[in-house]
N, C-alpha and C positions, 0 to 999 in steps of 0.2 A: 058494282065494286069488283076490282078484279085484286086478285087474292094469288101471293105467292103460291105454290105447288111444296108440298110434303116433300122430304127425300123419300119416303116410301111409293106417293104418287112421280115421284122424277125419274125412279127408277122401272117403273111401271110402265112411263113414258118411254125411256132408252129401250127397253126390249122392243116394245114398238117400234122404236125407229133405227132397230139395229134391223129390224123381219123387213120394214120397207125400205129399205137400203139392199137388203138380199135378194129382195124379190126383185128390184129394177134391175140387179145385174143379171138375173136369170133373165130376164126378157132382153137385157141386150144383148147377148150372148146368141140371139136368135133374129136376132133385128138384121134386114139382108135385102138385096132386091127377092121376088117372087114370093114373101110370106106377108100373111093376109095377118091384117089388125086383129081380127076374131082369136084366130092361132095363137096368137100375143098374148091374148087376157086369157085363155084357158090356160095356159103353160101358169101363168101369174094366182090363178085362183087355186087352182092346184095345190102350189108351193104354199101360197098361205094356210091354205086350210091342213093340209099335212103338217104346220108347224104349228097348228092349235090353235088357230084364231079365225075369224072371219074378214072376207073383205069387205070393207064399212062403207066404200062404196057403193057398193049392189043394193039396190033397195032405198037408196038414200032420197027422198024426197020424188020416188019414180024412176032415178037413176040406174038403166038396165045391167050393167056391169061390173067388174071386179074392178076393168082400173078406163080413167078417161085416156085417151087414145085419139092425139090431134095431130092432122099431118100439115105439113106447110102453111097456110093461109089459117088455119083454124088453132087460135091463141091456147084451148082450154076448152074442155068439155066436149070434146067428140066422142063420137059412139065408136067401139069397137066393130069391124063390119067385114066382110066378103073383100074390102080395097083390097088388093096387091099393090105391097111395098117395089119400089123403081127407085133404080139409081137416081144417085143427086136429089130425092124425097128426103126431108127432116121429121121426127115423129117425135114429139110431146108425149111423154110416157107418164101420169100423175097416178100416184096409189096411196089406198088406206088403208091400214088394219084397224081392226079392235081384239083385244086380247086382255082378258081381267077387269074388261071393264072401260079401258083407254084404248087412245087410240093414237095410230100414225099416220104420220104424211109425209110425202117428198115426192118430185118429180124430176126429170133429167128429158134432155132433147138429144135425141140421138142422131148422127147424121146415118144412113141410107146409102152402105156404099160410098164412092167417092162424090164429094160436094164439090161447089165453084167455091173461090175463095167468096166472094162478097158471102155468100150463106156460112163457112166456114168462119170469115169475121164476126156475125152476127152472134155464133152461137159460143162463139169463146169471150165476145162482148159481157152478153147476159150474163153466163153464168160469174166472170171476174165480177159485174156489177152485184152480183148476189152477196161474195165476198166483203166486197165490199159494204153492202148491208150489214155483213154480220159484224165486221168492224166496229161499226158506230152503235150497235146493240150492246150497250151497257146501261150498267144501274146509275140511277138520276138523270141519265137522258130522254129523250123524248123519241116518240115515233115517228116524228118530221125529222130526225136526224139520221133515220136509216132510210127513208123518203128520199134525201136528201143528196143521200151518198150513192143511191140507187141510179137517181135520174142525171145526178151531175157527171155520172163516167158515162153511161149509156151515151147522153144525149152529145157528149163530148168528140164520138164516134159518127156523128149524124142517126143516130138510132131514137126511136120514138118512145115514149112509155106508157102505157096501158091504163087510162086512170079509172075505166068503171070497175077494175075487182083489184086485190089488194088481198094480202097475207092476213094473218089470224092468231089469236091465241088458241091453243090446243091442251086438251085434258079429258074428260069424260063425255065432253062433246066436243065431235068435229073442229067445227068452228065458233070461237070462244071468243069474248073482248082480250085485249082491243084491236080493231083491227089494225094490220102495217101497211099503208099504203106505200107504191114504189116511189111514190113523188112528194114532194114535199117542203119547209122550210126547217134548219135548225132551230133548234126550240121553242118547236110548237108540236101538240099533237101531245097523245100519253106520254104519264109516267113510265120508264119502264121502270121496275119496280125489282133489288135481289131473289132469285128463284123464278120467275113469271115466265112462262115457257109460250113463245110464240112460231110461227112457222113464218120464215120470211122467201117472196119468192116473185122475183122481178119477173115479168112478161112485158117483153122489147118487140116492137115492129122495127124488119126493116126500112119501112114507108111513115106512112103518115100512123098519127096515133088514133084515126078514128077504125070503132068496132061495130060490129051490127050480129045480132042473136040471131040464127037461123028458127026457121019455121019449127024445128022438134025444140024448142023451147029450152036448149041446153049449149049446143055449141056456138063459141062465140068464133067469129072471124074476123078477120082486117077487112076494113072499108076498102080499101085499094086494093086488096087479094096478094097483098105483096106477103114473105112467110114472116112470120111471131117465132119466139122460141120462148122457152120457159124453164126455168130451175127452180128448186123450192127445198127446202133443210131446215130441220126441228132444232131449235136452241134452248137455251137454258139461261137467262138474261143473269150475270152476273158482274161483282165489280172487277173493273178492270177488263176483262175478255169472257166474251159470252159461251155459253160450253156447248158445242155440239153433239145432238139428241141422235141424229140421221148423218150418213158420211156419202158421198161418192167414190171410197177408195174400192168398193168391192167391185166398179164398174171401171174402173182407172188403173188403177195398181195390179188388177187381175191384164191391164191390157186388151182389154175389149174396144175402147176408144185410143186411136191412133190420134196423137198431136205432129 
């Protein structure tokens, strides 16, 4: 049974996903050709743990790091490592906290120095397509309706969508019912329900939509090796327009990413 969220749990929530919304812009802020994935996640563990909480990914089912760290071809769940960042490289930046008990989530694709357009298309794709999720995230709708709105602008672009993993309801654990998958039909799929706090977060191929899990049993990649990108933002499922838990302004509006 999935079960609205307290205002004292939603606001418990927002701190959450004000820290991981802060802590992405400190790692963009450093994102560059010649700096190593590893660099990345120490700068990021850091910052959380200095702001009182722990990263929730570390430790997470085996999961060695503070934050997943995927470069082009690798959709989600790479390991932070020794790479050195190279121009025209894309890097998937996904992070958690837990503080008081809850926890956050969001991720953002970073571009890597200057990109070709077709990758530059890709990543302004996705994330509009997130938006666009977040749109159709209202109360009495259904989770094929952000499915829905996810895969119909993607795919509108020739861009593919991801169908083995899919977004999540978030609170005390991680990942929580129901899940948001990016594809989908209107009016099918969960209630969304006023209050019910879910993380929605489109992962687009540029190629084909098939994925295959590497050998360390955690990063997933494109079957084609072509690059993925990914975005992902905590909401607040309400009538009329859903409320946002995480922002991308501290990585936007500070001017870290150039349009």
């Amino acid at each position: 049974m999935v079960r609205p969220k307290t205002s004292e749990e939603i606001e418990l929530l927002r701190i959450n996903g004000d820290l991981v919304s802060r802590t992405l812009a400190e790692v963009g802020k450093l994102v560059a050709p010649g700096v190593t994935t590893e660099r990345l996640n120490e700068v990021a563990e850091t910052f959380i743990r200095d702001h009182g909480a722990e990263p929730s990914f570390k430790g997470f089912e085996g999961f060695p790091a503070a934050l997943c760290m995927s470069v082009n071809d690798v959709v989600v769940h790479g390991f932070p490592s020794d790479y050195v960042l190279k121009e025209g490289d894309i890097l998937s930046v996904d992070c958690g906290t837990l503080y008081k008990g809850y926890n956050g989530d969001s991720a953002y694709t970073f571009p890597v120095g200057e990109v070709d357009a077709e990758t530059r298309k890709l990543l302004d794709v996705t994330k509009a397509s997130l938006y666009k999720g977040i749109e159709a995230a209202v109360a009495g709708g259904r989770t094929g309706d952000i499915g829905y709105a996810v895969q119909s602008y993607a795919e509108s672009f020739g861009f593919s969508v991801v169908r083995e993993l899919e977004g999540h309801g978030l609170g005390r654990e991680m990942h929580e019912e129901p899940g948001v998958p990016n594809y989908g039909r209107r009016g099918h799929g969960a209630r969304l329900i006023d209050g019910m706090v879910i993380c929605i977060e489109p992962m687009i191929c540029a190629g084909g939509r098939g994925v295959y899990l590497a050998k360390n049993g955690w990063a997933v990649h494109t079957a084609d090796h072509r690059n993925a990108a990914h975005y992902e933002l905590t909401v607040v499922i309400r009538k009329g327009r859903a409320e946002q838990l995480s922002t991308f302004d501290y990585i936007e509006k500070d001017g870290l990413i150039k349009f």
